[in-house]
Structures are given as C-alpha cells and as structure tokens.
N, C-alpha and C positions, 0 to 999 in steps of 0.2 A: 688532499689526495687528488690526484693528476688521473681525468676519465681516459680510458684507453679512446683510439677511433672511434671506433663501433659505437660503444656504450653514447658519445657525443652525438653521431648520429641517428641513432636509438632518440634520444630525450628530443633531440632536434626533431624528427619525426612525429613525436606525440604532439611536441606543442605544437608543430603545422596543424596537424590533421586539427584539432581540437580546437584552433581557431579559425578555419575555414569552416568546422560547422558552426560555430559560434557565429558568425558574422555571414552564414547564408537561410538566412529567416526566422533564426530561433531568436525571441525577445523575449523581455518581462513582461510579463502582466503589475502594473505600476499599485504596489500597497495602496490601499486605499485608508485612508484618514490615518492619525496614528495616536489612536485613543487603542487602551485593550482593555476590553473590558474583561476577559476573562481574570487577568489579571486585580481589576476590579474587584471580582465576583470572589478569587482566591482571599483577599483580603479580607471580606465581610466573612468570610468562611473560619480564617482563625480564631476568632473571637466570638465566633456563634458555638451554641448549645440545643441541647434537642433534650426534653425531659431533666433534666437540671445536669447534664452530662456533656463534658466538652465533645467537637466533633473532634475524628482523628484529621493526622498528617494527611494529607492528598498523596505523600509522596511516598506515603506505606507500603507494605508491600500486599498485592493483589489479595494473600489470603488474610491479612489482618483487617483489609478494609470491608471482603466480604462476611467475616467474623461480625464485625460492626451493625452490618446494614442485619444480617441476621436476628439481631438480638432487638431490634427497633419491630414498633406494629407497625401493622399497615400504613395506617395513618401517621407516624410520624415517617417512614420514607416521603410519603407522598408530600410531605412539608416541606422535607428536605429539598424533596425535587423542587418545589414550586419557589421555594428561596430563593437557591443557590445553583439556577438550573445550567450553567456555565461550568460547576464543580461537577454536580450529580452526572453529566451527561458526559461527562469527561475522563469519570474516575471507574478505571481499570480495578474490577471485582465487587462494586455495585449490581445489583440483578442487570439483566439486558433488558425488560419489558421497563425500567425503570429509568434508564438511559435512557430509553426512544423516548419516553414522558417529557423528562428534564429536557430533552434536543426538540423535540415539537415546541416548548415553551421557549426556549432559546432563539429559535429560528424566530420564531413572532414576533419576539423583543427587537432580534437583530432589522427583519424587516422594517418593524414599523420606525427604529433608528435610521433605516436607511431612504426608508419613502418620508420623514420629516426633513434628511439634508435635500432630497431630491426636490424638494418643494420650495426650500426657501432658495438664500439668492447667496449660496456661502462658494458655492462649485463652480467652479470651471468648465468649461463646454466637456473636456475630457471627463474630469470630476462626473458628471451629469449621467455621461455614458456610461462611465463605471458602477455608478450608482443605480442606473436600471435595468444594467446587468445583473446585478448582485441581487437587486429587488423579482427578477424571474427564477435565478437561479435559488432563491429563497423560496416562491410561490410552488418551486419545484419540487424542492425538497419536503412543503408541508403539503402536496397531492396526496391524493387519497390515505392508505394505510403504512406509508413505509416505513422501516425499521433502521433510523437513523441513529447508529451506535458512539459516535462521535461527532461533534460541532465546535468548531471554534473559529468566530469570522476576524479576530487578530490578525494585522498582516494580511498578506495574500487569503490566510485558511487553510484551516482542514476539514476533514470528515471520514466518515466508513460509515456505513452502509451494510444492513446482514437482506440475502436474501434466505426463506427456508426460516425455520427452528432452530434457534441453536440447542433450547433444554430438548428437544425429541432427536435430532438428526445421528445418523451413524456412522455418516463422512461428512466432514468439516474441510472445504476449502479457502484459501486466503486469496485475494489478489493485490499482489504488491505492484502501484506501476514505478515510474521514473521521473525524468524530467520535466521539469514546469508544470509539476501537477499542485492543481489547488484548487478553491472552489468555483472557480470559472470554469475550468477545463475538469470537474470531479465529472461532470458527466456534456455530451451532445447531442445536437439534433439531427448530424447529418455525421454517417460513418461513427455509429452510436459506437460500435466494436472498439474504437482507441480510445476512449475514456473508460476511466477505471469503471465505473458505474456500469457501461455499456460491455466491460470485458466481464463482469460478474453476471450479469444477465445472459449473456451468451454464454459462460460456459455452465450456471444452474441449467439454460434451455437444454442443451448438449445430455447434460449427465438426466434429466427428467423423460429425452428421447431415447437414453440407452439404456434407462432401465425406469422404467414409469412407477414404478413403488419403491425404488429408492429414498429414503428421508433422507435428506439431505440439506447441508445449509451455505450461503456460498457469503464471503465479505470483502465490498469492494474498498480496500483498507489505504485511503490515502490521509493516513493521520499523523505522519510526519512531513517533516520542511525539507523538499525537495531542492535539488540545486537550481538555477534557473539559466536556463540555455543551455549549452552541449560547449561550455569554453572551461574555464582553472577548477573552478567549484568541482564540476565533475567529474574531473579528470583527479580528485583525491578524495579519500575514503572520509570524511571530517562528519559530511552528512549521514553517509550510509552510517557510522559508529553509533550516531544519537538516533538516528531511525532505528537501527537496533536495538538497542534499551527498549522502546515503545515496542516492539514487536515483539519479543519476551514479556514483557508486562501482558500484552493484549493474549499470549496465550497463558499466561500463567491465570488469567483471568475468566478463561473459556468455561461452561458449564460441561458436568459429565465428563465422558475420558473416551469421548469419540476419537478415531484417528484423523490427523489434520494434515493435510497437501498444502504446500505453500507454490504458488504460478508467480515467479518473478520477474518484469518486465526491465530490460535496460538497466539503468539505476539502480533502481531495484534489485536484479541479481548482486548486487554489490552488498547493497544493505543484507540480503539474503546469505548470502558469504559472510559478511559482516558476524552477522549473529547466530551461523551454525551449531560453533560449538556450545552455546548455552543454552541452545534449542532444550524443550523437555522428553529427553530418550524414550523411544518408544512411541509419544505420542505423533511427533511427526513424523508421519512414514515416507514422504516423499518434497523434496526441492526438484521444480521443474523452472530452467532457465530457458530466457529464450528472449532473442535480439542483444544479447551478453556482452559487454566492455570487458568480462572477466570478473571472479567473485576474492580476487584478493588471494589467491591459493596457487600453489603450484599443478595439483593432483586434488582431483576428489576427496583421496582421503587425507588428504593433509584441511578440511573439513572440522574435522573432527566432533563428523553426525551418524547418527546410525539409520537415517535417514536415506534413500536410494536418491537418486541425484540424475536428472535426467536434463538434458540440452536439446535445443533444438536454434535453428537459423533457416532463414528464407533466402536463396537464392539473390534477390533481389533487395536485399536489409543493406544502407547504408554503413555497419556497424562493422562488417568486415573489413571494411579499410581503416577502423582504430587501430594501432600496433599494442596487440596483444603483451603488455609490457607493464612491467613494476619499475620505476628508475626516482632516486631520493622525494618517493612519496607520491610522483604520479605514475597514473596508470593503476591497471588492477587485475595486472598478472596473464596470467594463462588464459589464453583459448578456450573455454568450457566444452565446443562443437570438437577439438583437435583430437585425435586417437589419444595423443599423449598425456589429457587431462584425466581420462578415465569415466567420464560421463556415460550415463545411458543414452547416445547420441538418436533421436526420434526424427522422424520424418516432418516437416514444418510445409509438403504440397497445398501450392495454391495461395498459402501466406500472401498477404498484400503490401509487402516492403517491410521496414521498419515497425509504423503501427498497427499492421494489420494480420499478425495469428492470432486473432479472435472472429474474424470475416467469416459469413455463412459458408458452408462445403470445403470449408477448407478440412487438411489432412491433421492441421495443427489443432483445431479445435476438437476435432474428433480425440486424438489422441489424448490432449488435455482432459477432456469426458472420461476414458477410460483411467487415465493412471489416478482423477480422485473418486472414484467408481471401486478402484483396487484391481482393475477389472485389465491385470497387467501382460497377458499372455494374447490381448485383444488391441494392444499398441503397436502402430504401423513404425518398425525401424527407418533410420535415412538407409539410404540403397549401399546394401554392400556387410552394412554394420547389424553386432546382435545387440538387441535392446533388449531383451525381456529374458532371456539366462538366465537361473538360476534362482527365478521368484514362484 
C-alpha cells in the first residue's frame, strides 16, 4: 500500500524527533554480568516441596497463589521465604510483609555476590564501577525498615517499593515511571523527585500534608523492563504490553479493596493505556498522566476504564515536540493534554521539565495529593479548562 504525503511525513517526523532524543544523552546503563539468578532460584523452585506438598506455578494467577501461602503456617512461609527468596519476593499474591522478608534476604545475597566480584580481579575498570554502584544501591535498599515489595538484580533490574500499609490503608497509590528505569536509577541522591522511589515519597509527603490521618499507601513500582533511551524501543508499545500483564498481576494482588490511583510517567502512560481496559472496574478510580508520548488510544474512552483519566504537561516538558501519532506500530496515538482526547486536563505549575512534576511546591504535586486523596473538587484545572465536573 502506497503512504499518502502526509502520512510519509508524519512517520518521517517520528523517527527524527525519536532519534535526536536518542543520541542527545539518553544511554544505557550496561547489564551487568549475565548470570540470572532469579532464574536460578525459578528452577530450585519447580521441584521443591513444603510439607510433602509441591509448590505451585509462579506463573499462577495472584488468587491461586495467595490461596496457597494461606493454607501454609507461619513457619513454613517463612522457609519458603528463606529458600527461595528470589521466587517469594517476587511472587504477585504472597503476603506483602512476606515479600519484604524474601527481598531483605535477596538483596544480601545479591550484595554480598556483588562485593565478592568487586574484590576479586574478574572486572573491568567499568565492571568495577558498576559493581559499587549496585553494592550502594543495595546497602540502600537494606537501610533501615523499608518495604521492598519486589527485587530482581537480573539484567539492569527491577524493584517496587510500598510506602504506608497496604493491609490498613484506604487509598492506594502506584507510581509507574518510564524510561531507563532500573535499579541504578530506582532511586537518587540529588533531584530525589525523578526517581521513582523519590516520586513515591514525594507524593505519600503531599497526601500526609493534605490530610494528616489519612491511611494511606504509596508504590514506587519499577518492576517492569523499561525501554532504554528515548530511540525505536520507545517509540512501540512491545514493552508497555509486557509491563502491563505485571501491573494487572500486582493489582490483582493487592490486599483489601481500597481504591487505587495509578500516576503514570512518560512510558509509563503507555504501559498505563496499555493495560486500561483489564484494569479491575471500580477499583481503580483514577489514571493520572503526565509528561505523555500518548497512551495508544484515540479518546479517553476508547480506554476502555471506568476509571477518570486525568493529564497533565509542564510548559517546559521536552515531550511536546514527540508527534502525537500512531503510524505501522510507532508512536502512541493522541495527545492525552489535547481537548480532543477528553482527558481531565490539570494544572502541572512550577513542574521542572520533563522529570520534574514531583518537585517541592509545585502545582503538579499538589494536584497529584488530591485526586489519590479523592479529594477531586480541591484539583487545580490548566487555565481555561474544567477538570473536576461532574465528580
């Protein structure tokens, strides 16, 4: 089939724009070794038993596996954990206090794998670096008390992170970020707000300031493989499909039937769009996009969420010069911010570009507070536009 003008133009378009951010500072961060041990750990796991009883599939679904961990004592969870802490810590409908167990025990292992290559003579000067990177960002993740709901140092990595209770809370937040997130970049020390870690802390702060006895739980959810860099990967939906499956499991997974707001960053809104329509009805009451390539849809409700749907863009977001465009598989459709998507378009004042609607005083963050608050008629619209109608 013979592309009209336009339409050649159009693709031509995307792929500039998508390779000049590609090749102006976006890089990989370089896999490190390529042993997996989760993979490993998957293995010992088929052919193990707990009480003369096989374990199940890992790949079960959420309520058959928490059927499973139910019916087990205390103590044989806690074996399970201490086996197989690469499965337990990873396996969506497992208790969550039982996840952090398994992920504290993972994270130790993985450290002390990684301060044994750091010592001998196998690395590379880069090798070297990577390796005591990964050895802080580990010492990190086992500080004090935190609530490590996912680990996996495979490849780049993943992770998630709950802040809050999830068995007591009564709003449930997710933080989905974007690109080249992994466990180098799961969280920073400087401009804590662009790391997913840093964006769940800031907005639990936000909702604790707008309402001080609010229960609340907040998860910095980087437990899918992100594209890497802003060039082809990202420019198709291939990631965001498989990141969806994982973000369906993790809420079909959640304790109680608190309502859940998902905050989708870049990429992210993709995977978010991605996995709308199999979201679980009623429980998510809100998808909030913001820094958006487009979430794969024409129209909000072509979604197909019962979920309100809110957008937001910074003034100063490099993302606006992506062309808003679907063309044989790249691109990811419509404008989310444009009248004509039908989004609850929000105010994003103050934002710090691209990475920065999580930044202190911004208008963005506040907003964010109120719509997983509920607290929807207290949302500051963009100028001009109605956001809070009809809720």
């Amino acid at each position: 089939m013979r592309m009209s003008p336009t339409s050649l133009r159009a693709l031509l378009a995307l792929v500039v724009v998508f390779i000049m951010l590609a090749t102006t500072g976006w890089t990989a961060v370089r896999p490190h070794g390529s042993a997996d041990p989760r993979a490993v750990s998957l293995s010992a796991w088929s052919s193990g038993t707990i009480g003369a009883r096989r374990l199940p599939d890992p790949s079960a679904a959420p309520g058959a596996i928490a059927r499973f961990f139910a019916s087990l004592t205390a103590g044989q969870r806690r074996t399970l954990a201490d086996r197989y802490p690469l499965v337990v810590g990873n396996l969506d409908g497992a208790p969550p206090t039982l996840r952090y167990l398994a992920n504290r025990r993972a994270l130790r292992q993985a450290r002390d794998t990684e301060a044994a290559l750091y010592r001998g003579d196998r690395l590379t000067p880069v090798g070297r670096r990577s390796a005591d990177e990964l050895i802080d960002r580990y010492d990190s993740l086992l500080a004090g008390r935190r609530q490590i709901l996912a680990f996996d140092p495979s490849g780049t990595g993943r992770a998630a992170e709950v802040l809050g209770d999830l068995a007591t809370a009564t709003r449930i937040s997710i933080v989905v970020p974007g690109v080249d997130t992994d466990l180098l970049r799961f969280e920073r020390l400087t401009k804590t707000y662009e790391s997913p870690v840093g964006m769940a802390r800031a907005l639990y702060g936000a909702e604790k300031a707008a309402e001080p006895d609010a229960r609340t739980a907040v998860i910095a959810w980087a437990d899918y493989t992100t594209p890497t860099g802003v060039g082809l990967a990202a420019s198709t939906g291939a990631d965001a499909e498989r990141g969806a499956v994982r973000l369906e499991n993790l809420l079909a997974a959640l304790p109680g039937h608190a309502p859940v707001a998902l905050f989708c960053h870049s990429y992210g809104s993709v995977l978010c769009g991605v996995a709308a329509p199999d979201l679980p009805r009623g429980r998510v009451r809100d998808i909030t996009v913001f820094g958006s390539p487009g979430m794969r849809a024409r129209h909000a409700s072509d979604l197909g969420t019962t979920a309100h749907v809110w957008a937001a863009r910074d003034s100063g977001d490099w993302i606006s010069d992506v062309p808003h465009l679907e063309f044989a598989g790249l691109g990811h459709g419509a404008d989310p911010v444009s009248a004509s998507f039908g989004a609850r378009v929000i105010s994003a004042a103050g934002a710090n570009g691209h990475p920065g609607y999580f930044a202190p005083d911004t208008t963005s963050l506040a907003n964010f507070a109120e719509i997983a608050l509920g607290h929807y008629q207290a949302v500051a619209c963009n100028e001009g536009t109605e956001c809070a109608g009809g809720l």
